[in-house]
Structure formats: C-alpha cells, structure tokens
N, C-alpha and C positions, 0 to 999 in steps of 0.2 A: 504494500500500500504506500501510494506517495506524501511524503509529509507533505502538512500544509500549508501554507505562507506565514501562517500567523503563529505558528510553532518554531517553525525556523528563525523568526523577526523576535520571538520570545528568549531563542536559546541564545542568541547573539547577546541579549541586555544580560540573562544569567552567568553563560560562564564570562561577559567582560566584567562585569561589576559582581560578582558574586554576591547576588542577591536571588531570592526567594521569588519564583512566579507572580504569588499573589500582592510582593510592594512593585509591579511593574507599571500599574498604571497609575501611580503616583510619581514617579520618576521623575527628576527633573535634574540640569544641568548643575552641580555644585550642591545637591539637596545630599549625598552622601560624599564621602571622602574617597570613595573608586572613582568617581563621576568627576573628576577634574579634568584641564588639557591634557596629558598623558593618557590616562584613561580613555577620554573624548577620542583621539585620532585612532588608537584599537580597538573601539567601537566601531567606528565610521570603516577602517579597514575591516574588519571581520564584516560589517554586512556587504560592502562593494564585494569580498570573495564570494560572499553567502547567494548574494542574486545577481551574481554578474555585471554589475553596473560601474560607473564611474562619477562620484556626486559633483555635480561642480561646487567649486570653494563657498559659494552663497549659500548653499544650501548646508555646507559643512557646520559654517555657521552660525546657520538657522535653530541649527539640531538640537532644538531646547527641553527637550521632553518624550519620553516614551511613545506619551500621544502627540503629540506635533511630528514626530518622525513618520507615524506613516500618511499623514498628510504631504509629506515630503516626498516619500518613498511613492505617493500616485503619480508623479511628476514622470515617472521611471517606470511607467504600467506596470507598476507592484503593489497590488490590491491585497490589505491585510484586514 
C-alpha cells in the first residue's frame, strides 16, 4: 500500500524535530528548541528529498508553521 502524503509530510516534522505526531499541528517556527535555523534548512531538505521538489528561497522563508507548510507545499501540486 502506498503511503500517503500527509504521512510522509508528518514523518519529515517527526524525525526532524523529534517531536510526537499529535504536537504537529501546533508547530511553529522557534515554538521549540529543534525548530531553529539549523533545524529549519533539515526540515526544508528532508521534504525537497521526501516529494521531489525544489522550494524557492520565499517560500523557505515563509515556512512558518506545520500548517502554513502545506499551504506552501500546494504551490508544488502537493496536496496534504
């Protein structure tokens, strides 16, 4: 069975921020101590591998939030 976007988009905020599924939709930029610029650009690489894409730098960002990202991520026909 093929995973599904919103699984993949989920495992990426886990294992970068080693946080728990259920605080992902609280997430936000600087709201934990993973979640800094270092943390931010192994985010953003781990999903450019995860769905093939290339984010332009605005949208790098932009990337303020678990939920703001896949608003981002429609920009890139990746519907989560």
């Amino acid at each position: 069975m093929k995973e599904k976007t919103s699984d993949k988009y989920d495992k990426v905020f886990v294992k970068s921020f080693k946080v728990k599924k259920d605080k992902l939709k609280k997430l936000k930029y600087n709201s934990i101590p993973q979640w800094d610029s270092v943390g931010h650009m192994s985010m953003i690489g781990s999903l450019e591998e995860t769905f093939n894409i290339t984010l332009e730098m605005d949208d790098i960002i932009d990337f303020s939030s678990y939920e703001f990202g896949k608003k981002i991520l429609k920009k890139y026909k990746i519907k989560i």
